[in-house]
N, C-alpha and C positions, 0 to 999 in steps of 0.2 A: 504493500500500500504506500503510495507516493504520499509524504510532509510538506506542508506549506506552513507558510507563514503571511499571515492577514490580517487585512482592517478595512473597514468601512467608514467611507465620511458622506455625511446625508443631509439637503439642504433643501427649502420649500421646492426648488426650481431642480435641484443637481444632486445624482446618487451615481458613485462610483464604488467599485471591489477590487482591492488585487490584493494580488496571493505572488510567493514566491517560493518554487519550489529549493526544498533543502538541501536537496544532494545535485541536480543540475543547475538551480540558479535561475531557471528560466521564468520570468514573470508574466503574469496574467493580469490583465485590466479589462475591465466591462466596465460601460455611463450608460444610462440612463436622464438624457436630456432632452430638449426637443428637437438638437442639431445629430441624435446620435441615440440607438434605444438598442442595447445591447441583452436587455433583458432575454429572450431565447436564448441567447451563447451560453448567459450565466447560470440560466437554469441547468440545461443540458448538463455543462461542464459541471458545474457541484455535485449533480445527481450519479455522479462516481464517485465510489467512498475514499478518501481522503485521509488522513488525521491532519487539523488545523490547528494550529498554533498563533494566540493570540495575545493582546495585552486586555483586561478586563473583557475578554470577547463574552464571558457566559452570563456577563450581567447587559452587551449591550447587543455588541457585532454580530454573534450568535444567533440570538430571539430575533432580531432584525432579520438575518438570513433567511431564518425560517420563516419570518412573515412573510417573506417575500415567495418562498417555493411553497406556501400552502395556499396562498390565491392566486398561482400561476392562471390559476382557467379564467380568472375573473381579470388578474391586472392585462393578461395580452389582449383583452377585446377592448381594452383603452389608448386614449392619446398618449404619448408622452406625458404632458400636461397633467393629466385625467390621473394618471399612474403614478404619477411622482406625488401628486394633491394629497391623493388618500394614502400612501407610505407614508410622509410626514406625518401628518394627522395620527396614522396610528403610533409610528413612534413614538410620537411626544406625549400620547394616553400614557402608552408604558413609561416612558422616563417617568413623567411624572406620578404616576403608581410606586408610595414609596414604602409597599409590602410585596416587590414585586420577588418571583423567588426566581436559584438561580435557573439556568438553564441545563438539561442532564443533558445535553447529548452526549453519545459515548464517545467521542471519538473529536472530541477539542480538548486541548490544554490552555490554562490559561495562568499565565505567570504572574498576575496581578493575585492572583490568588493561593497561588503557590508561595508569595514570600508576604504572603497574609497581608497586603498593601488596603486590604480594608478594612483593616482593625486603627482605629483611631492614633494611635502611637506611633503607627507606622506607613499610616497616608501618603503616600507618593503618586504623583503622576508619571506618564513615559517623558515628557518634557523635564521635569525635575532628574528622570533616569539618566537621561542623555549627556544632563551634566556629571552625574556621578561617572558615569563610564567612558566619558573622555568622547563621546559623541562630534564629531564633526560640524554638524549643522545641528542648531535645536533650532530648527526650524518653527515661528508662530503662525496658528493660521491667518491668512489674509483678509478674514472680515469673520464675522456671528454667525453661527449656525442657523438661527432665525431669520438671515438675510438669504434674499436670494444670490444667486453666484453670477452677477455681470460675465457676458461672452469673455470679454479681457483679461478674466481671473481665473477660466477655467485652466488653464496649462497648471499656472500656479496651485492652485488647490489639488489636482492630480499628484503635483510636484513633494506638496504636503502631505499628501495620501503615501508618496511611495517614500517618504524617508522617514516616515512613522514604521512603515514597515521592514527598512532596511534598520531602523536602531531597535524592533520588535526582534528581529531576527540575531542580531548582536547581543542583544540580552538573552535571547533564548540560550546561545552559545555559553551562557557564563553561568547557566544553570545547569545544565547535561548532568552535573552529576544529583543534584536535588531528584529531575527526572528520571533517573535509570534506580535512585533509591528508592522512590516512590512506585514504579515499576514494579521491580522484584518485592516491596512490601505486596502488592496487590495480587501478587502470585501467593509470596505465603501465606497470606492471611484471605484469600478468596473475597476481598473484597476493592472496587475500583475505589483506589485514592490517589489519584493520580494531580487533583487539584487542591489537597488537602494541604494547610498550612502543618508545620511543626505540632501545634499546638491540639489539633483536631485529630493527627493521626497517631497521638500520644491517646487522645481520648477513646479515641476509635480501638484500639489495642487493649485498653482498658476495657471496656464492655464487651469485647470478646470474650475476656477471661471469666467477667463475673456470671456471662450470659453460659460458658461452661458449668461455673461453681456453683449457679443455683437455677439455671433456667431462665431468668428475670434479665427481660429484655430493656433497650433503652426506652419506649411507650411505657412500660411499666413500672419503670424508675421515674418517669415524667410525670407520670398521673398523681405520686406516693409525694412529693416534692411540698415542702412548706415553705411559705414566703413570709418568712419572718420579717416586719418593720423596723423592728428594733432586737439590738443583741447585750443583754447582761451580762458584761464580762468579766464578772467575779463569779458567775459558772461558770467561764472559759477557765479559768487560772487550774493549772496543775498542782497539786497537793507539794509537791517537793519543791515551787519556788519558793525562795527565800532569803533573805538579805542580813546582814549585818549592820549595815550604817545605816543612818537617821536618815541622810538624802535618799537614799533607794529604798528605803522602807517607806518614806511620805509621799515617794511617786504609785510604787506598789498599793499604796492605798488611795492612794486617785483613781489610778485604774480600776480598782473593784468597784470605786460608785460611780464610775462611766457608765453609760446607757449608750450604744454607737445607734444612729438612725441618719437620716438623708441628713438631718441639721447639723449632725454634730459627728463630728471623725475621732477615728484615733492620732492625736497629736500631742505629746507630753514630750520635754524635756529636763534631764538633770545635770548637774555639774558631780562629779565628783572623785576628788584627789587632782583638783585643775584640768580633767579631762572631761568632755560636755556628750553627752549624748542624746540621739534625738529619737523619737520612738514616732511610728508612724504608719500607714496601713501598708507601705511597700518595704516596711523592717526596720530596724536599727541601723543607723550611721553616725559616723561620728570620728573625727579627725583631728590631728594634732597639727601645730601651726605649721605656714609653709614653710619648706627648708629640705636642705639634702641630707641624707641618712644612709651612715658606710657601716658598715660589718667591718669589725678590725682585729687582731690578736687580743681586745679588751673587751666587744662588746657584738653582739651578734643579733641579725634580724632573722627572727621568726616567724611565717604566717601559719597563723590555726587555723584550720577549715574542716567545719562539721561534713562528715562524708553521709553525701542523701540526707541531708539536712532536713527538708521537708516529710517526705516519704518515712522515714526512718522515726520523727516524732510522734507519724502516723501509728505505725508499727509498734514502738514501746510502747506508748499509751493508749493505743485501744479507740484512736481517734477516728470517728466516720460520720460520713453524713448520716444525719437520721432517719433518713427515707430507704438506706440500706445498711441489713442486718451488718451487725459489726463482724462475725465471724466472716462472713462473706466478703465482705472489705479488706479488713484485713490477714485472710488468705492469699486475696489476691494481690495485695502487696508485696507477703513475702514471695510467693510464687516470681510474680516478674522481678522481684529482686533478685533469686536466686538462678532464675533462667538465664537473667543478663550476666550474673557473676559466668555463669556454665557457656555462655554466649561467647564471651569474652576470652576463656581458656581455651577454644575451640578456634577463636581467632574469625566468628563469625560475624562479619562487621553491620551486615545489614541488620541481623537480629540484635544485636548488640546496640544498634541506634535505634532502632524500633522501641527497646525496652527503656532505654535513658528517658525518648520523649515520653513514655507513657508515664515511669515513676515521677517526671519534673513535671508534669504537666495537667497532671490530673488539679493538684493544688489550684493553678490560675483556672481551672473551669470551674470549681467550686465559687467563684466569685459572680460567673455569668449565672443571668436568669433564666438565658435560652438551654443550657447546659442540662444535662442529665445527671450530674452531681453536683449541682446548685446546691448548697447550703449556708448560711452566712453566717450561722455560730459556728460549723467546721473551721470554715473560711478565717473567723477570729482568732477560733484555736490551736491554729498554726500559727499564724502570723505573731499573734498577742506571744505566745509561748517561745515562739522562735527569739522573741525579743528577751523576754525575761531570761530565758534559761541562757544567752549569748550573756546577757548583762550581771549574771549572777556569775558568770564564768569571771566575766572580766574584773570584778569585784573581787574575789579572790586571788587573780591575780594583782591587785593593783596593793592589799593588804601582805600579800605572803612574799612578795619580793619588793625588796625597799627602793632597788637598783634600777627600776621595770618605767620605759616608755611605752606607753601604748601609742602607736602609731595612729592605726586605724581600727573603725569596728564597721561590720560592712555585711547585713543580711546572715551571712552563712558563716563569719568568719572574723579573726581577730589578729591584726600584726602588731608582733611587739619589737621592742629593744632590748635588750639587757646585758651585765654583764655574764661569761660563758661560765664562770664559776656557778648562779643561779640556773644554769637550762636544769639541771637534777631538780630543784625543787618544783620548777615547771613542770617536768614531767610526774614527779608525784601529784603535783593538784589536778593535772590531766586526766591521771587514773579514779584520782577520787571524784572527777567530773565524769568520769566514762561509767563508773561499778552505781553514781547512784541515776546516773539516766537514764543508761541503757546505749548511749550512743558514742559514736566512732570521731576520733579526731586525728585527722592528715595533718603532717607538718613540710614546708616548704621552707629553705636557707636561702635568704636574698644575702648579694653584695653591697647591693644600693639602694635606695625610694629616693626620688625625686618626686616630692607631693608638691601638690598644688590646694588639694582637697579630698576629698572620700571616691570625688567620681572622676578626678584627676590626677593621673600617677603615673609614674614610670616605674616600674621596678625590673632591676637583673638578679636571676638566679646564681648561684654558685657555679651553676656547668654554662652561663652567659648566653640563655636564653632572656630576651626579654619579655616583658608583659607593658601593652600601653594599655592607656583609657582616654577617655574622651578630649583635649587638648593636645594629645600627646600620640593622638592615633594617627598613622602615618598612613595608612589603610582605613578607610570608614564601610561600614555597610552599607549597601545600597540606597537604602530609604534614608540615610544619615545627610548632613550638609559639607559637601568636601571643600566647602573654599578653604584657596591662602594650602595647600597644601607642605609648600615652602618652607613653613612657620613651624610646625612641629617635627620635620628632618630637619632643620637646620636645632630645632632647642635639641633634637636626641642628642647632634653630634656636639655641640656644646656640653651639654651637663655626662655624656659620658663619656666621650670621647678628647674634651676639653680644644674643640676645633672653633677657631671662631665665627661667631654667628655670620659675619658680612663674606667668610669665605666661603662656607658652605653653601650660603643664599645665591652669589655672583657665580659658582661652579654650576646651577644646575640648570637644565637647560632644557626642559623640561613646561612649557608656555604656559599647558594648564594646571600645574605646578600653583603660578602664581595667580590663577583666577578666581576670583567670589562667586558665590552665585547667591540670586535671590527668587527664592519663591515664594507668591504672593498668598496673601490669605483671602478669605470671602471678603469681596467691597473694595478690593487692593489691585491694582496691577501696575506694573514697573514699565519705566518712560526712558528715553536717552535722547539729550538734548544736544545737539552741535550747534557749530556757527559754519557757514558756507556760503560765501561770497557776500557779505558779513549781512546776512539772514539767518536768522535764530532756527533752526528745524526742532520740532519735537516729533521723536517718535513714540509710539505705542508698541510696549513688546508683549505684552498677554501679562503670560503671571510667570513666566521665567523670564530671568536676566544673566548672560553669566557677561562676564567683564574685569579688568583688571586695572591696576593703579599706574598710570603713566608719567612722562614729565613733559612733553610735548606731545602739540597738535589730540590733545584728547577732547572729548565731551563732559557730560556730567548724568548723574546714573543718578536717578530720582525713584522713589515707590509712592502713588499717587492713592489716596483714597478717594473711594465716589461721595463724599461728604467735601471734599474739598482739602482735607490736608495733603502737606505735601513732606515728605523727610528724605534729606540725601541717602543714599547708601554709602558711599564715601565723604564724608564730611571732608571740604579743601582741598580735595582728589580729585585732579584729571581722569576721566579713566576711556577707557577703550574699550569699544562694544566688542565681545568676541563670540556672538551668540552662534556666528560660522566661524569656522578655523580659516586663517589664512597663513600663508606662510610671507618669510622675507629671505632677504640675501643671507645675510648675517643675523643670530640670535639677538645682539645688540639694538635693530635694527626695532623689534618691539621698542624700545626706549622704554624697557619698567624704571619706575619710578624705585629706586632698591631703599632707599629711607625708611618708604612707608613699611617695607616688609621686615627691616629692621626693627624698628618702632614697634609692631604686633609682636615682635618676639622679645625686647625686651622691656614690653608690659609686664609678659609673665616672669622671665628672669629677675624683674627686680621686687616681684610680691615672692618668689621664691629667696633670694640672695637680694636684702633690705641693704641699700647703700648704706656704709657707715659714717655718719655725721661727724666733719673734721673740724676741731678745733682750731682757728689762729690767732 
């Protein structure tokens, strides 16, 4: 069966299709206009089974297509006109239908859905994609889908059509292996999850097992389900937390007369031993000031990390929702704990990720309402307990060794400092944390932390592996914002490598390296202003900008609200449209502006390494 890759762009007057197949290359377009009515080819042609590859295709492209091949008999006894009038029309019922569900065919992929781009946190568009993946053109389109398409625009909108699907296809490319995972899940597990997010086919895995252990299907976990308004979470607290000090004992008694509901979250914080911690419904954090942090012959970095952290809390304490039986719960925790350990000695990697998403993942759908383990006193008593028992740990540590920086406290996990004479006594309060939990703790020897903060860090291990986070990612995920990429390899090579920031910046050569990008929100879209033959031009880019800071001949890169405000994106900064790549003779020939990139880098250098105030 031949692989395309597709989209459809539809307009009161204008509907076009191309597809491009994946192993020849060879592209297909059909219109539908009144100079050009392609609709027989396009019929014919789809009516060959295919697998399609789309970007959001099964919430739009998809049901579109099919509307179109189920009133074949009825749209070919129309005009053009006639034929385009009623597609629109129905389209825009379904856009606007906002219970519409997805679409099953069998035999599309759709990668907007595969890296969950519709879950709120992680909302991306293909034009936002374009910039993460180095995209050539992020091409905008040339006027509103509610407008019709002027003769003059037609080339252009095609144009638009096919480099949606040439950067569709580029990103398909960069997921092959998510898809061939997904693949052989659907084999072993007899069921198609082929557009299943991480997080669904952790869930999916999960009611397989229980629908073994007791028969009790997802329908019948869905019906049994209580929608608690409010959660008491001095039920939630586990019998073995417990504190020593006044501060953590008078937060622990806040939390018991919490009542969590829509009005009121879990959000408390304490101070204690100069170290501040913050408690909240996505876990425990909490950081020590910024600054660099060396492992030396006197003093050594360690991170504690609860192993299956969540899952594992599950397990010792007897934690389930209460719409199903606990034994059945959690057997089938230890079960896919124990498979993935058996997984993993066998060196079988697809079951082996299969079983992680399910153990890590069941937790975050206990939070959803549409979920089949919805429950929000569970939901609590993870979460709440995760905190407690990390912060009762850390309390312990911060009384039994006198010597002891706490770096970080971070969800699953705790880094500390100390001298190497004290790791012995670490390790005995480890044990006495492990024999009264029940639960497992991994340990990791850094050389370095360069913090910033809890969610910004660098740390090198002993064997000089690194680990970045959000400032300091040199690589972002997809859905993440990669401007300025410049700015955090030029801080690695400084604070590890002690290389200085203007030579690593002026060495790389690398154009969208030093690009921003902006994507707009609801009511928002981004503008670029030049001067040319000294006439002020403003352009309209949609809702992506990408662009870079210049020192001549630039513009100025503006994001516009429909209320009328206006805020630079570069404050003082020339910058350069770069929303297509172009190339020059020489790298120099960009004229980047290298201050500015300077300057972003040491902002954070000097909240890291505070100048010291010189007397004269």
């Amino acid at each position: 069966m031949k692989t395309v890759v597709y989209d459809i762009e539809i307009f009161p007057n204008f509907f076009c299709y191309m597809d491009i197949d994946i192993e020849t290359g060879e592209e297909k377009l059909f219109v539908i206009h009144e100079s050009r009515n392609d609709l027989e080819a396009m019929i014919h042609y789809n009516c060959l089974p295919k697998l399609r590859i789309g970007f959001n295709n099964l919430y739009f492209d998809a049901p579109v297509l099919e509307m179109v091949m189920n009133n074949y008999s009825l749209f070919q006894k129309l005009s053009p006109e006639q034929l385009l009038n009623s597609l629109y029309n129905q389209v825009q019922v379904y856009i606007q239908n906002e219970k519409k569900e997805k679409f099953q065919g069998k035999y599309e992929i759709d990668l907007f859905l595969i890296n969950h781009y519709n879950n709120k946190a992680r909302s991306t568009s293909l034009k936002a994609l374009q910039c993460s993946i180095y995209w050539e053109n992020v091409q905008d389109m040339p006027l509103k889908f509610n407008e019709p398409v002027p003769n003059s625009l037609i080339d252009e909108v095609i144009k638009y059509n096919r480099n949606d699907v040439l950067s569709t296809k580029a990103f398909y490319e960069l997921n092959l292996d998510k898809i061939e995972f997904r693949k052989e899940l659907s084999r072993v597990y007899k069921k198609n999850m082929i557009n299943f997010p991480d997080i669904t086919i952790g869930e999916e895995i999960f009611l397989q097992y229980i629908k073994k252990e007791s028969g009790v299907s997802r329908n019948d976990l869905k019906s049994k389900i209580k929608f608690d308004k409010e959660v008491d979470l001095n039920k939630c607290i586990l019998p073995y937390v417990k504190f020593n000090s006044d501060e953590l004992n008078d937060l622990l008694k806040k939390v018991r007369w919490t009542v969590v509901n829509d009005n009121n979250k879990l959000k408390y914080n304490v101070t204690y031993r100069g170290f501040r911690y913050d408690f909240g419904v996505g876990g425990i954090h909490g950081c020590i000031t910024p600054g660099v942090y060396d492992s030396d012959d006197e003093k050594i970095i360690i991170d504690y990390d609860v192993k299956s952290y969540y899952p594992n809390l599950a397990i010792q304490n007897g934690l389930h929702p209460k719409h199903i039986p606990k034994d059945v719960f959690i057997n089938v925790y230890r079960k896919l704990f124990d498979e993935r350990v058996e997984a993993q000695r066998k060196k079988d990697k697809v079951k082996d990720a299969g079983f992680k998403l399910s153990l890590n993942g069941v937790f975050g759908k206990t939070g959803e309402s549409t979920s089949a383990f919805f429950d929000r006193y569970y939901f609590y008593s993870i979460t709440l307990n995760g905190q407690l028992t990390l912060a009762m740990l850390a309390e312990w540590y911060a009384d039994g060794v006198p010597d002891i920086e706490i770096l970080q406290i971070n969800t699953d996990g705790i880094t500390i400092r100390c001298n190497r004479s004290s790791v012995k006594t670490l390790e005995a309060i480890n044990n006495r944390f492990m024999k009264l939990t029940g639960l497992i703790l991994e340990s990791s020897d850094y050389k370095k932390m360069v913090i910033f903060n809890v969610n910004n860090y660098l740390a090198v291990s002993m064997s000089g592996e690194i680990k970045r986070k959000g400032i300091f990612e040199t690589v972002k995920d997809f859905h993440k914002d990669n401007s300025f990429l410049v700015v955090p390899k030029a801080l690695e090579q400084y604070f590890l490598n002690n290389i200085p920031i203007e030579t690593t910046v002026k060495q790389n050569t690398n154009i969208y390296d030093f690009c921003g990008r902006y994507k707009a929100t609801k009511g928002w879209h981004a503008e670029y202003n030049y001067s040319k033959e000294n006439t002020v031009i403003t352009e309209n880019h949609g809702k992506v900008l990408r662009f870079y800071s210049t020192t001549k001949d630039g513009g100025t890169s503006f994001k516009v609200c429909e209320d009328g405000r206006v805020h630079h994106l570069l404050a003082n900064q020339k910058t350069v449209l770069f929303n297509r790549y172009f190339s020059v003779p020489k790298f120099e020939d960009y004229n980047l502006h290298y201050e500015f990139y300077f300057r972003e880098c040491y902002k954070i250098i000097d909240e890291i390494e505070p100048k010291q105030l010189t007397l004269f």
